[in-house]
ROLO-239613 format. One record per residue (C-alpha): residue number from 1; x negated, y negated, z. Coordinates in nm, 2 decimals, padded with zeros to 4 digits, m for minus. Last residue first. Layout:
REC num   east  north     up
REC NUM      X      Y      Z
...
//
This chain:
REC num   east  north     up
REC 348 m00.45 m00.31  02.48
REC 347 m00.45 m00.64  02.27
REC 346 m00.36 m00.96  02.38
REC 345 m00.12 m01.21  02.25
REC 344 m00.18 m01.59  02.31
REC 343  00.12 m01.83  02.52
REC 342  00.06 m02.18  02.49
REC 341  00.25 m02.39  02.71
REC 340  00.28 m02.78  02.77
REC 339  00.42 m02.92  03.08
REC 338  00.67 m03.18  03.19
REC 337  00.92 m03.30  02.97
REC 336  00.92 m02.97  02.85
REC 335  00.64 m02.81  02.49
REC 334  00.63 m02.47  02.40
REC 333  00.35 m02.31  02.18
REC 332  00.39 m01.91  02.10
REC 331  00.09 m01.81  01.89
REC 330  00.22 m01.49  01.66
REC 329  00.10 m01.15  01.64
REC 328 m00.07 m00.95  01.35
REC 327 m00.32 m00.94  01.61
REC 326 m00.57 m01.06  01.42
REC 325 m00.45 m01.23  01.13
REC 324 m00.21 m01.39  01.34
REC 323 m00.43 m01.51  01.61
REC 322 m00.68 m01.60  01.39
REC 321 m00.43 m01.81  01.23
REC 320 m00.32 m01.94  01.55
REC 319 m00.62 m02.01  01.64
REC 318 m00.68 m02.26  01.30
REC 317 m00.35 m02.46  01.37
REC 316 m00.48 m02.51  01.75
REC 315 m00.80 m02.67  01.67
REC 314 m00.65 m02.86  01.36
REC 313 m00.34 m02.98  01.58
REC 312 m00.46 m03.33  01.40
REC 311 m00.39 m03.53  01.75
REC 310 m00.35 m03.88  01.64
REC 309 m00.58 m04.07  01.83
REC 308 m00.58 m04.20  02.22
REC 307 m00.42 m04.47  02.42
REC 306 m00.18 m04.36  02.69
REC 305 m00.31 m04.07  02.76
REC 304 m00.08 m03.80  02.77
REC 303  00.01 m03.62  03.17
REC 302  00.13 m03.33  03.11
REC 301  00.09 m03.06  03.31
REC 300 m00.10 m02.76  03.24
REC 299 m00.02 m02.37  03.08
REC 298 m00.21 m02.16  02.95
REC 297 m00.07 m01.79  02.90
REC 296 m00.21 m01.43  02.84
REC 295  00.05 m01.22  02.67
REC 294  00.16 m00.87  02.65
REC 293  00.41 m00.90  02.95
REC 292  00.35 m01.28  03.12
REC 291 m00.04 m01.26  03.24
REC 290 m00.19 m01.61  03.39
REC 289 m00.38 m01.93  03.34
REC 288 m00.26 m02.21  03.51
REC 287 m00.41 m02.57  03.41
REC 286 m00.38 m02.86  03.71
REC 285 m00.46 m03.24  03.55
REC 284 m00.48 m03.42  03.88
REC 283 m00.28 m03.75  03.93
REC 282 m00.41 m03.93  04.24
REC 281 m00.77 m03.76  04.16
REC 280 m00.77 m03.85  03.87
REC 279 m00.73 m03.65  03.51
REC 278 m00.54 m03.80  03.18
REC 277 m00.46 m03.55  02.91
REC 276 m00.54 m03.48  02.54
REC 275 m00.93 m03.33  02.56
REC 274 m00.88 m03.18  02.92
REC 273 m00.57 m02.95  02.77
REC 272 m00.72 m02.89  02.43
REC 271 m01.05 m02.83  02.59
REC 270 m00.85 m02.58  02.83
REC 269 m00.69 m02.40  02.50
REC 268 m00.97 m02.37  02.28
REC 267 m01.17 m02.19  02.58
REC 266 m00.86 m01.95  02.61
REC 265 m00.95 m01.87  02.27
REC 264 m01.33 m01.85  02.29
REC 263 m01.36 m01.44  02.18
REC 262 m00.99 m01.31  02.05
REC 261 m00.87 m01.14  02.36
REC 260 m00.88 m00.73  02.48
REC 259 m00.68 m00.57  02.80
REC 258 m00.68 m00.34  03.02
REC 257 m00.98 m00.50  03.20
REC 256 m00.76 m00.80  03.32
REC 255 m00.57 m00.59  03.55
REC 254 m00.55 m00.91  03.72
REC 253 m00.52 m01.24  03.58
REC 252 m00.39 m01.51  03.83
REC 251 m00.64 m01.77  03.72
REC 250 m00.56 m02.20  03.83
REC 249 m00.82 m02.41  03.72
REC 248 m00.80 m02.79  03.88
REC 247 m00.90 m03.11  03.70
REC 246 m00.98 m03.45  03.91
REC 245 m01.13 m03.23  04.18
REC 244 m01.52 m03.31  04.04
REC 243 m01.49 m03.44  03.69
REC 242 m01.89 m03.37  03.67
REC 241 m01.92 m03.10  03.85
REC 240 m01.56 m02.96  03.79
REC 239 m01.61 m02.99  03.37
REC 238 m01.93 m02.72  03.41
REC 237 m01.74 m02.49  03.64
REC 236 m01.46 m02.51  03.36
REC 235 m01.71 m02.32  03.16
REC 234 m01.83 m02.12  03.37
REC 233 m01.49 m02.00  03.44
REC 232 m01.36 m02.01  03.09
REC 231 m01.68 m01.71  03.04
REC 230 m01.59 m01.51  03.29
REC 229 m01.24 m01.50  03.18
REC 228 m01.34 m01.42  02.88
REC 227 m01.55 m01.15  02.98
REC 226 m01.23 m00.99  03.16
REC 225 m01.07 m01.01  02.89
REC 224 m01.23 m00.74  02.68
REC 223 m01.35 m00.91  02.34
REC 222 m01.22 m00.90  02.01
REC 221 m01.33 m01.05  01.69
REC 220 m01.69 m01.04  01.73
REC 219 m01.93 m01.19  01.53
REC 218 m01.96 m01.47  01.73
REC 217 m01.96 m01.28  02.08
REC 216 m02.35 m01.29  02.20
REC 215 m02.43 m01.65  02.11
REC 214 m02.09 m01.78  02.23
REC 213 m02.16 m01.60  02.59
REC 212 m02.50 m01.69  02.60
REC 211 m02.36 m02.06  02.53
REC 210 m02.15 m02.09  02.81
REC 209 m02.43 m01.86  03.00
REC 208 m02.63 m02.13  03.01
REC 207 m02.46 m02.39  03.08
REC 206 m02.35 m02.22  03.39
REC 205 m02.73 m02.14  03.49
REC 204 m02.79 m02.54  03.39
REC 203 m02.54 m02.63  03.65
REC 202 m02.66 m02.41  03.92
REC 201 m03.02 m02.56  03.86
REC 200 m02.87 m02.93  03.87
REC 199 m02.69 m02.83  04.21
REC 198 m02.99 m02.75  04.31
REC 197 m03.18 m03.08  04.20
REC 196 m02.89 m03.32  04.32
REC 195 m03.02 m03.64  04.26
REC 194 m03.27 m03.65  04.00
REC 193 m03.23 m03.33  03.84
REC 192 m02.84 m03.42  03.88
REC 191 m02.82 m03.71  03.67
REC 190 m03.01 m03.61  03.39
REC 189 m02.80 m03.25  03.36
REC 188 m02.47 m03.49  03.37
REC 187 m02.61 m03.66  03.09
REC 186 m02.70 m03.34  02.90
REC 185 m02.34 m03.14  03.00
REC 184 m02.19 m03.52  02.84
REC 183 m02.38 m03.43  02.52
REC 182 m02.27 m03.09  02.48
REC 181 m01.91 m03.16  02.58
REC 180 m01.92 m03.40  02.32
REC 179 m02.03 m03.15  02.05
REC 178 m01.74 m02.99  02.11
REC 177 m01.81 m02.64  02.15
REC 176 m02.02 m02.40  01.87
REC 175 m02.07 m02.10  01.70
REC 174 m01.72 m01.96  01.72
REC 173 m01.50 m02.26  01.54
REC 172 m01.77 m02.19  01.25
REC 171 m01.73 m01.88  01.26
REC 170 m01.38 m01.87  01.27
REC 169 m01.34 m02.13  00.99
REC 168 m01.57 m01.94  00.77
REC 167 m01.35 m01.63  00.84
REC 166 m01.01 m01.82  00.76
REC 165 m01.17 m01.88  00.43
REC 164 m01.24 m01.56  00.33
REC 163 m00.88 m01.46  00.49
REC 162 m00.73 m01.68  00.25
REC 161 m00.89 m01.55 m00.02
REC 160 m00.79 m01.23  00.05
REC 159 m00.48 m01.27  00.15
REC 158 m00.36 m01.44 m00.26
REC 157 m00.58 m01.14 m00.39
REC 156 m00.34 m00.94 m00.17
REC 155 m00.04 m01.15 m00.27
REC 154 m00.14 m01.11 m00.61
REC 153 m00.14 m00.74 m00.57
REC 152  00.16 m00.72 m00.44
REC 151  00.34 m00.94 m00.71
REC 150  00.20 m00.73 m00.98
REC 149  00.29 m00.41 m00.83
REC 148  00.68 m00.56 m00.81
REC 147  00.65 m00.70 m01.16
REC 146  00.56 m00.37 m01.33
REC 145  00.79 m00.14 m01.13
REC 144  01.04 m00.38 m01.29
REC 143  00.93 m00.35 m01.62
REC 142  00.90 m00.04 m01.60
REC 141  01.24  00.04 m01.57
REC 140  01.35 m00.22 m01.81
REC 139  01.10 m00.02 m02.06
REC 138  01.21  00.29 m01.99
REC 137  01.58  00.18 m02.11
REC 136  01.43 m00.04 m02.36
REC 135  01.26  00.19 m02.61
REC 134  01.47  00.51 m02.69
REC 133  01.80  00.43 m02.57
REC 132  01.77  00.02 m02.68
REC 131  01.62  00.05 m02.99
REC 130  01.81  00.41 m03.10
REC 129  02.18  00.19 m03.00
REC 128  02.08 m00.11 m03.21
REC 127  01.95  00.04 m03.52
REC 126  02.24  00.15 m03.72
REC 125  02.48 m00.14 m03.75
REC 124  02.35 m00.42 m03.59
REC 123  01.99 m00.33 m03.67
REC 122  02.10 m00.22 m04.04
REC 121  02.24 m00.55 m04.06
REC 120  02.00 m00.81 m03.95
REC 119  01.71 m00.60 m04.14
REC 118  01.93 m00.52 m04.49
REC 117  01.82 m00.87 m04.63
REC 116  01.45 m00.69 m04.67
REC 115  01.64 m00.49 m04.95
REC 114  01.41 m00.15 m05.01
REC 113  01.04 m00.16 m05.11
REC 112  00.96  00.12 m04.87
REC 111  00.68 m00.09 m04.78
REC 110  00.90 m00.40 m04.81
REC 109  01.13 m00.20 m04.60
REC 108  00.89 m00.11 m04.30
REC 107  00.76 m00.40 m04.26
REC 106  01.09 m00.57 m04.21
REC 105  01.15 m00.26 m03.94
REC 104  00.82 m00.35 m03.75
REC 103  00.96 m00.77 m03.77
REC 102  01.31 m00.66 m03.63
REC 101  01.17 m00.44 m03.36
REC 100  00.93 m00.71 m03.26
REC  99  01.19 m00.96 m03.27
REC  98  01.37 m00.74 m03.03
REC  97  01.14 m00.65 m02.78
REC  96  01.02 m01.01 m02.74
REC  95  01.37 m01.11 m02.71
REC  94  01.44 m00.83 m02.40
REC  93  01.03 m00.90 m02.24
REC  92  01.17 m01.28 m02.23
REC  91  01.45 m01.19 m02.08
REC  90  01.31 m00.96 m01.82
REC  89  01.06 m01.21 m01.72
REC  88  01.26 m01.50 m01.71
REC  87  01.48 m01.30 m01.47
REC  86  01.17 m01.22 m01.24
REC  85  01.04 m01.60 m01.26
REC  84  01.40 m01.71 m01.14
REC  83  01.36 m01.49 m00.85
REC  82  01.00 m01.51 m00.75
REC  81  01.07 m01.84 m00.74
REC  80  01.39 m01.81 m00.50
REC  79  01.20 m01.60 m00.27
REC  78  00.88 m01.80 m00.28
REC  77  01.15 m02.08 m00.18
REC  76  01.31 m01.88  00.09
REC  75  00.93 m01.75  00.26
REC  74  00.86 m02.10  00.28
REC  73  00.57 m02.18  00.02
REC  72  00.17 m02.16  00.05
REC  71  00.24 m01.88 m00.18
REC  70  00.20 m02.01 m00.55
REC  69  00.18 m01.75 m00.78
REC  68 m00.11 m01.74 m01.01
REC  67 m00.06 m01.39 m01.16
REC  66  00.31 m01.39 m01.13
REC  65  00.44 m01.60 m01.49
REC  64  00.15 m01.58 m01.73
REC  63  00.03 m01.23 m01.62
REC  62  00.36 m01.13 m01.64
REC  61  00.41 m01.28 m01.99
REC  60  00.07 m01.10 m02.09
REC  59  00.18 m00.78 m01.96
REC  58  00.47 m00.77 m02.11
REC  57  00.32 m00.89 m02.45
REC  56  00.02 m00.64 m02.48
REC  55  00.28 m00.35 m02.33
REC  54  00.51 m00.41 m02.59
REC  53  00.27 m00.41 m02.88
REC  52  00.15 m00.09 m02.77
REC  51  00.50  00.11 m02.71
REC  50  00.63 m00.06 m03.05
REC  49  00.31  00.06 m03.23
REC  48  00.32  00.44 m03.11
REC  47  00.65  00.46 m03.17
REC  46  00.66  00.31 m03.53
REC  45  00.41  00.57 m03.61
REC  44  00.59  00.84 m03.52
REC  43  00.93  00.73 m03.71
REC  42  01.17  00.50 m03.56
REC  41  01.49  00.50 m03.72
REC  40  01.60  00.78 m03.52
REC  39  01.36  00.83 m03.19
REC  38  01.15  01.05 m03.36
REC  37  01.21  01.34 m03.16
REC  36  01.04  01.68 m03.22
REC  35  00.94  01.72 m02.86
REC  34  00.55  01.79 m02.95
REC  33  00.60  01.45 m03.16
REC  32  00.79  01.24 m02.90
REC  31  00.47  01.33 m02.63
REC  30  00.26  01.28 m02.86
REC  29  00.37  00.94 m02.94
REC  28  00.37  00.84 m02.58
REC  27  00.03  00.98 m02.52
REC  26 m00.12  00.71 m02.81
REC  25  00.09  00.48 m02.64
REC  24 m00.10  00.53 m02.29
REC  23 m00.41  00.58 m02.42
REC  22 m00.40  00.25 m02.67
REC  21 m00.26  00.04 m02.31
REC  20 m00.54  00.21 m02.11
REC  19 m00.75  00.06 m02.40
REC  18 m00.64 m00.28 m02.35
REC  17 m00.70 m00.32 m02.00
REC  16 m01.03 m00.18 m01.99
REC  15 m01.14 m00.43 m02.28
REC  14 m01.15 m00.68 m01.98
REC  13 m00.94 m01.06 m02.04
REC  12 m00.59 m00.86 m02.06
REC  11 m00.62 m00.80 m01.71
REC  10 m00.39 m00.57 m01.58
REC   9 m00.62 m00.26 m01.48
REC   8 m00.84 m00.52 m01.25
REC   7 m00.52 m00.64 m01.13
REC   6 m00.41 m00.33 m01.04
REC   5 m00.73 m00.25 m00.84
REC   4 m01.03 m00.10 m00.90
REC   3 m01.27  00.00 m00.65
REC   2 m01.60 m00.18 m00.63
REC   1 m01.93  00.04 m00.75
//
């Protein structure tokens, strides 16, 4: 059985809802009864209708104006929506109150088949100041207690889904490298069986365990750093043989066994380097990878090519998600005139 959440209690589309609102105004009015108040004007019944009725329209206007909020905003616009929504609320749950009030105490006079005329005037006069003590005071308070528990848990259903999604991304990102690198790898395979047979064996071994590693770590979400290191050596091995010394890896990890890394990361990172820069062997594309406090960084030189498509940042917009999510860290990216940086947290 799933645990309920505030939503699940707030959602006037379930009978649970409603009856937790009858409960709750039904203990209201005992509550006023065993303390011999009846709220002045109000008598016992009147309580137990006004606390009902208010609930079913609070919650139904906060439903209307939080429950599908929006928060793929900046943090000062959700802040400024939140805002005006929040003061809409409380006005509208005011002049709801109100006309309710006014409409219960009409009833009330053509049952007691007084002047109906007398509504306006007794409510200025008489029924004002029991309204407000008795009903809106607690009601302001809970309203506000109301649309702060609201707003969390719409941001969590809000997480949720977003982390749903963020999963299918990570797997997918996690079960597979660039298909181009795949097919190249198989050319390069060709090539060597016939000319280079042990080299060929060496490279296949590194292919290998490039995709051993993948096959073994998807459903991770951490993995020491050491393995990963492992792993962006085999896979760089596989770029040397066939870019020979146009591309050079530079690692100055150590102590990398203290620490933990999101599995393919640093992978990520070196396509993203090999995929967007020119390599010769008069210009060589040179990639560092070392420790800077609690962060592993990547950085190579830049070197664009001069003819290439718009870069859609998708591979490293989607890591730094996981990144996020993860770590509960952020991806540092830095761009000079002459390199480009990315700087990923680790864990200890």
């Amino acid at each position: 059985m799933n645990n309920l959440t505030l939503y699940d209690l707030l959602d006037q589309r379930k009978l649970l809802s409603h009856s937790i609102f009858l409960v709750f105004s039904l203990i209201v009015m005992g509550i006023t009864i065993i303390a011999g108040k009846s709220a002045g004007t109000f008598s016992n019944l009147n309580v137990f209708i006004m606390v009902f009725a208010q609930l079913e329209m609070f919650v139904f206007l906060g439903n209307m104006l939080f429950a599908k909020l929006n928060f793929d905003r900046t943090p000062v616009e959700l802040t400024k929506i939140i805002l005006v929504r929040f003061l809409v609320f409380l006005a509208g749950c005011f002049l709801l109150s109100m006309l309710f009030y006014l409409f219960l105490q009409y009833i009330n006079l053509v049952i007691r088949g007084e002047k109906t005329s007398l509504v306006l005037f007794n409510f200025i006069h008489t029924g004002f100041n029991d309204w407000y003590k008795s009903v809106i005071k607690g009601l302001t308070f809970g309203a506000i207690l109301f649309v702060f528990l609201l707003w969390q848990a719409s941001l969590r259903r809000e997480q949720k889904l977003k982390e749903e999604n963020l999963i299918f991304q990570n797997e997918t990102l996690k079960s597979q490298i660039n298909p181009h690198f795949l097919f190249n790898s198989l050319n390069t395979i060709s090539s060597l069986i016939q000319n280079q047979p042990d080299a060929a064996e060496v490279f296949i071994n590194n292919l290998a365990s490039v995709y051993r590693y993948i096959l073994e770590n998807g459903q991770k979400d951490i993995v020491p750093l050491s393995a990963e290191l492992d792993f962006i050596t085999d896979y760089f091995n596989l770029h040397r043989v066939r870019d020979e010394e146009k591309i050079l890896l530079y690692l100055d990890v150590p102590d990398a066994d203290r620490y933990r890394i999101l599995p393919v990361s640093l992978q990520i990172l070196l396509e993203n380097a090999i995929k967007h820069n020119i390599a010769t062997r008069e210009n060589q594309l040179k990639i560092s990878v070392y420790l800077e406090d609690q962060l592993i960084v990547v950085e190579n030189n830049l070197q664009r090519k001069a003819s290439q498509l718009k870069a859609t940042g998708t591979g490293l917009k989607n890591l730094a998600e996981r990144v996020r999510l993860v770590t509960k860290r952020n991806l540092i990216i830095q761009e000079t005139n002459d390199n480009f940086i990315v700087k990923l947290p680790l864990i200890k």
